[in-house]
N, C-alpha and C positions, 0 to 999 in steps of 0.2 A: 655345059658346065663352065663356070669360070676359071681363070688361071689366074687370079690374082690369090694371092699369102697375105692375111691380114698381121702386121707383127704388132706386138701392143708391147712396146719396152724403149728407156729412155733409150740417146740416141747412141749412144756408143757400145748397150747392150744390143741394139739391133741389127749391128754389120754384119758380122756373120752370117745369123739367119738370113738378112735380104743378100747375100753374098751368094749361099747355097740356095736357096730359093730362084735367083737370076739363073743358076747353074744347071738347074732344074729344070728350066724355060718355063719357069713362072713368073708373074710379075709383082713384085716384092711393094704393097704399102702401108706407109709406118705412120705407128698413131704414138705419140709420146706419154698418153695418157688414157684411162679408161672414156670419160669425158669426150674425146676425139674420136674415140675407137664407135661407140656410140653412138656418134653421129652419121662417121661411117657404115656401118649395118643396115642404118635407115634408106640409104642411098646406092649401095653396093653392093655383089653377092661375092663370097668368098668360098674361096676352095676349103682351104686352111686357116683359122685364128692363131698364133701362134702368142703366150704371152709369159713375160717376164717375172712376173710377181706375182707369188704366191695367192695372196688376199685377191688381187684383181682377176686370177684365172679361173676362182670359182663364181668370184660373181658374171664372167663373164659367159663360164659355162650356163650357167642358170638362165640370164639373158638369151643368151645364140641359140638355145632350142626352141625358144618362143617365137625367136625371130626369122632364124635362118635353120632350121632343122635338120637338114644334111649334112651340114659344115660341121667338121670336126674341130673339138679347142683340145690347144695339145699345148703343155708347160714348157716350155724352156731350161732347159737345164743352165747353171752359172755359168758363167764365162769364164773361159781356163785358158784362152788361146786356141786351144785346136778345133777343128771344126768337124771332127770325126762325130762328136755326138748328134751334133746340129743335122749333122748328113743324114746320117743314121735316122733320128726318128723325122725329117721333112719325106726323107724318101718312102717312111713307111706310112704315113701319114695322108702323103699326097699319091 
């Protein structure tokens, strides 16, 4: 199984998660866009999807089953500062 977290969120929404994800001893990589993320998938297996936006999480859940069918896509909750949520669902996640 891989240990890479796919994060799909601009970049200053995605420290944290690749923060906790590192923390995790996963290996945290970040796609700024759906576009990216996509390309990714083609080339990569991921443990985790992890994504920022609303609109881009279901199309991306829709995608990742065709493509990568075990990998779980899990939404991101907003960025508040604390990293207790983040923690919270990567550990449950991964």
């Amino acid at each position: 199984m891989s240990n890479q977290v796919l994060i799909v969120a601009a970049e200053a929404a995605s420290r944290t998660p690749a923060s906790v994800a590192q923390s995790l001893n996963f290996t945290p990589v970040i796609a700024a866009n759906e576009e990216e993320a996509l390309a990714l998938l083609d080339e990569q297996v991921f443990s985790l999807i992890a994504v920022g936006d609303e609109a881009t999480w279901q199309r991306m859940r829709e995608i990742v089953e065709s493509r990568q069918p075990m990998t779980r896509v899990l939404r991101l909750p907003e960025a508040n500062g604390d990293d207790t949520i983040v923690r919270r669902l990567l550990t449950r996640y991964l």
